[in-house]
C-alpha positions in Angstrom: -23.4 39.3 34.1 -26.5 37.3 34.3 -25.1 34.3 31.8 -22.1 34.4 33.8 -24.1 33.8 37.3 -26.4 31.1 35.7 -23.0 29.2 34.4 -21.7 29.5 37.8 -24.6 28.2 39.2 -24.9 25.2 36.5 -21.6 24.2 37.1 -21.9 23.9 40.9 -25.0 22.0 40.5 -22.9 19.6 37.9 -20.5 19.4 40.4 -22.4 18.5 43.5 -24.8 16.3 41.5 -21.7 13.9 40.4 -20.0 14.0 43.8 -23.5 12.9 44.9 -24.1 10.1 42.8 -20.4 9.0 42.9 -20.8 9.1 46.5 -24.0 6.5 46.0 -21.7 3.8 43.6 -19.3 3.2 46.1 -22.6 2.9 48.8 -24.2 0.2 46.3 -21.4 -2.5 47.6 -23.0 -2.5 51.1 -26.8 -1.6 50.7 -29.8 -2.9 49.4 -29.8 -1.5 45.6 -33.0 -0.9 45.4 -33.0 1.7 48.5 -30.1 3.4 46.9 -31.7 3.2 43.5 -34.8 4.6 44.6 -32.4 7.6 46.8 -30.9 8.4 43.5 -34.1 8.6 41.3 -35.3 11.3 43.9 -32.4 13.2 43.1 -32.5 15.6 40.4 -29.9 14.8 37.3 -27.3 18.0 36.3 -29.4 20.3 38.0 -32.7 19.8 36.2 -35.8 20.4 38.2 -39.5 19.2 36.8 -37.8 18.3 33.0 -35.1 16.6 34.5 -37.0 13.1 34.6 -35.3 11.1 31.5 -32.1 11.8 32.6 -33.0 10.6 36.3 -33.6 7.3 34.1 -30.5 7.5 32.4 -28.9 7.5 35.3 -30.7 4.9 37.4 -30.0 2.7 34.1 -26.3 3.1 34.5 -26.0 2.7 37.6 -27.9 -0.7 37.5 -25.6 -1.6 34.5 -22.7 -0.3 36.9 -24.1 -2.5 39.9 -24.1 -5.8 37.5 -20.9 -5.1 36.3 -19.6 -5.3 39.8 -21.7 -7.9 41.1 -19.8 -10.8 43.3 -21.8 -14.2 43.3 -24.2 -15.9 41.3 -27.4 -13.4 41.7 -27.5 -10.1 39.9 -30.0 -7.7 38.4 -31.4 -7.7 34.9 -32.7 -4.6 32.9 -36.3 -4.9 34.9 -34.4 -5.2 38.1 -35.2 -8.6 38.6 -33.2 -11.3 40.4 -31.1 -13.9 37.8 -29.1 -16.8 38.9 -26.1 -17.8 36.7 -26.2 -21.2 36.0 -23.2 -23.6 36.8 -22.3 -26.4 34.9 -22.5 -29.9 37.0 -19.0 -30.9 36.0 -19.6 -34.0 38.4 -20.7 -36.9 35.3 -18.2 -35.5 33.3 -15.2 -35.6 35.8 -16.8 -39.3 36.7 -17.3 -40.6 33.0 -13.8 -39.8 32.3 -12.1 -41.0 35.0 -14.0 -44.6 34.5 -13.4 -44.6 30.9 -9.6 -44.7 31.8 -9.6 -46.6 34.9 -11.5 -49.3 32.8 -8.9 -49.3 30.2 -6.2 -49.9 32.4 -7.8 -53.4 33.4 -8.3 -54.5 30.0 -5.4 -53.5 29.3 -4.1 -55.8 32.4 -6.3 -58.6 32.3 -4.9 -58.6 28.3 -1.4 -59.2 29.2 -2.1 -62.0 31.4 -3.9 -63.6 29.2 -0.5 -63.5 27.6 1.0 -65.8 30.8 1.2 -69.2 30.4 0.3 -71.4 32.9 0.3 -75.3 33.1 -3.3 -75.4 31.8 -4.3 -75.0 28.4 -6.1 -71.5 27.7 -7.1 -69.8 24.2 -5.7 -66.5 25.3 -2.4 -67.5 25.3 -1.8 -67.5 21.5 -3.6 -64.4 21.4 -1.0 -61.7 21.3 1.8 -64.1 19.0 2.5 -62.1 15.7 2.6 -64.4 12.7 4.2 -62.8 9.6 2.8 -63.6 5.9 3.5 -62.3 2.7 5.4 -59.5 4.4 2.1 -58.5 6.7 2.6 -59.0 10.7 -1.2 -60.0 11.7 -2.1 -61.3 15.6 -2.7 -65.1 15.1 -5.9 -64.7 16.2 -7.0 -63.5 13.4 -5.7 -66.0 11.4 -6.8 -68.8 13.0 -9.4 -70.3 15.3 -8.0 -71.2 18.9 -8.9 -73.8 20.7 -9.0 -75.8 24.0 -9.3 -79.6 23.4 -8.3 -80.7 26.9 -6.5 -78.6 30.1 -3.1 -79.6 28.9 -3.4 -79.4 25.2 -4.4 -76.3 21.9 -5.5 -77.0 18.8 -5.1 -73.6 16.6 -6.7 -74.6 12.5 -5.9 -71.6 10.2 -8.1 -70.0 8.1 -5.9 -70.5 5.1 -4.6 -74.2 5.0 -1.0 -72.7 3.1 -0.6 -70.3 6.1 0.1 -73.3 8.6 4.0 -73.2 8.5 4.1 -69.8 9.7 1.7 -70.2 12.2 3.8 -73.0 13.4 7.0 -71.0 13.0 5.2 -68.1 15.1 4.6 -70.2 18.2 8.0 -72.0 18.3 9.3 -68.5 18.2 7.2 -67.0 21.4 8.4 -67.2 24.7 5.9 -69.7 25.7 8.3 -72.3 25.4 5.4 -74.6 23.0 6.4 -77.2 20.4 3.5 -77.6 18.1 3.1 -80.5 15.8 1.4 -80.5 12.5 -2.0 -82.5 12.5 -3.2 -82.5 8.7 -4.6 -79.0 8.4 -4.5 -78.0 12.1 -1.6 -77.8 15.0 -1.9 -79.2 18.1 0.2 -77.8 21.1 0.8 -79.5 24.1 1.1 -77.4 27.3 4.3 -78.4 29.6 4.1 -78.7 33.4 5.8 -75.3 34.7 9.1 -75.8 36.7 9.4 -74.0 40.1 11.1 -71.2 39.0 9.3 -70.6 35.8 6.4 -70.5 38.6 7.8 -67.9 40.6 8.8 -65.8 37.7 5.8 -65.6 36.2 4.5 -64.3 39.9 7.0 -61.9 39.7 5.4 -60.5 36.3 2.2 -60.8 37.8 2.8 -58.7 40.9 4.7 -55.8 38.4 1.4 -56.0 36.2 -0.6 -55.6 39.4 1.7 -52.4 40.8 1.7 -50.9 37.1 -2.1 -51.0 36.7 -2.8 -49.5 40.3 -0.7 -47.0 38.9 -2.6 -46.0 36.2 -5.9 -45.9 38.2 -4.5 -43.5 40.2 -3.1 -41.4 37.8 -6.8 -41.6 36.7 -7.9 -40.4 39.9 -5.2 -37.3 39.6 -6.6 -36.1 36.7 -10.0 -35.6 37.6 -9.1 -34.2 41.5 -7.0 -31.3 39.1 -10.1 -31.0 36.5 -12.1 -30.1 40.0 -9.8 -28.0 41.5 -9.9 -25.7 38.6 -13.6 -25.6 38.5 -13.2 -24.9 42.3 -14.2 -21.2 42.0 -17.5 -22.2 40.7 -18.7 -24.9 42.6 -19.7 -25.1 46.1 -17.5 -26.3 48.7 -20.2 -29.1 49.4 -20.2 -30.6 46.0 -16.6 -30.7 45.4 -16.2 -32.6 48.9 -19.0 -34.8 47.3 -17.4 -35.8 43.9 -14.1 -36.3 44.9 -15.4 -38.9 47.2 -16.9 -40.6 44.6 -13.7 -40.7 42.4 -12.2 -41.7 45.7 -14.9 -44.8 45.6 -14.5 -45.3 41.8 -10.6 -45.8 42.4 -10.9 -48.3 45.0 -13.4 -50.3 43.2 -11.2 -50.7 40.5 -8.0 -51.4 42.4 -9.9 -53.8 44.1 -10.6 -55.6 40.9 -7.1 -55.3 39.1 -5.7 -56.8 43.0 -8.6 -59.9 42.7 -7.6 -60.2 38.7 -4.1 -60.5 39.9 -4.5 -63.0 42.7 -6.7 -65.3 40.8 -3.9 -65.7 37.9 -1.0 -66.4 40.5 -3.6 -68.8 41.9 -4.1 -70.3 38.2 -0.3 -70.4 38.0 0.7 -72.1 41.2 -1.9 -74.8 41.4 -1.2 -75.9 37.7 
């Protein structure tokens, strides 16, 4: 009768001692954790009395685990009960880097096709992008030849291999540069031709499309790193998302800026020729 009594009384103890410290988890979310840790290690674990002090630490260590596990925020508490601050990455020079690594491309890649314009002065770049086909290979003249301006109206493109010269000729006669080049011993020599009014206003026309297409781009540019931020939004502070999308807001003006001045000093080249 006695055993039966002391089990009773064990497992009312058991009882009220995990109601108790259930009671004390749901409490951590809106106290200080060391009050309640410090409630709870004055509490006496399963009914033990004066040999009941390791499993009071037992206990206090999984509730600590228990209170990390829950934590909302940067801070939460190591195995000592100290403070720790998780670390976020600074996304900011990456998001940046990237978005200036494409923007940049898009005006080289402009200022490389209207190089490919001709105008009615003479300019190296305009051979640049003509395909010349030898042996069976397709190679950019320029690098088979050397390209030169010898006045504002007139090329001079010498090949690096003398035999090559016909179809260097053959290349340029076939572009849509409207040139006539003439053999000059090992060399050609191109004259330029005065653009007509309407090949003027064409080429103005390419010009302006070049100009919308690169703005385009930029901005794309600018898209993609506004949605690499927004998914990193969770983890950065309000603040310093604000901050970095105004600088890619900067960065994309600077270089539409630049592709609209790149644009407006070709049509300038092209109508005052």
């Amino acid at each position: 009768m006695a055993n039966l009594l002391l089990r009773r009384v064990l497992s009312r103890t058991l009882r009220n001692s995990i109601e108790y410290h259930s009671r004390n988890l749901s409490y951590l979310s809106s106290s200080s954790s060391t009050n309640v840790f410090n409630s709870i290690s004055e509490t006496p674990a399963f009914g033990c009395a004066n040999n009941g002090v390791r499993s009071n630490h037992l206990g206090l260590a999984f509730l600590k685990e228990t209170r990390r596990g829950f934590a909302k925020g940067k801070k939460s508490k190591d195995n000592d009960g100290g403070s720790t601050v998780e670390v976020v990455p600074d996304i900011g020079p990456t998001v940046k880097a990237t978005a200036i690594a494409q923007m940049e491309a898009a005006t080289v890649a402009l200022s490389r096709e209207l190089s490919k314009l001709r105008t009615g002065r003479a300019s190296a770049g305009m051979l640049d992008h003509i395909i010349v086909e030898t042996g069976g290979v397709k190679t950019p003249m320029s690098r088979l030849a050397v390209i030169s301006v010898m006045d504002s109206k007139t090329l001079s493109v010498t090949p690096y291999d003398p035999n090559a010269i016909k179809e260097l000729e053959r290349a340029i006669v076939s572009s849509p540069l409207g040139l006539n080049p003439q053999v000059d011993g090992q060399r050609l020599i191109a004259a330029i031709p005065p653009l007509t009014k309407e090949h003027i206003q064409a080429i103005c026309k390419v010009v302006s499309k070049s100009a919308e297409d690169v703005k385009q781009s930029i901005r794309r540019a600018r898209q993609k790193a506004f949605d690499t931020i927004k998914k990193a939004a969770s983890s950065i502070p309000k603040d310093d998302i604000k901050r970095l999308e105004k600088e890619v807001d900067e960065l994309t003006k600077k270089f539409i800026k630049s592709a609209e001045d790149m644009c407006k000093s070709k049509e300038k080249e092209i109508t005052s020729s």
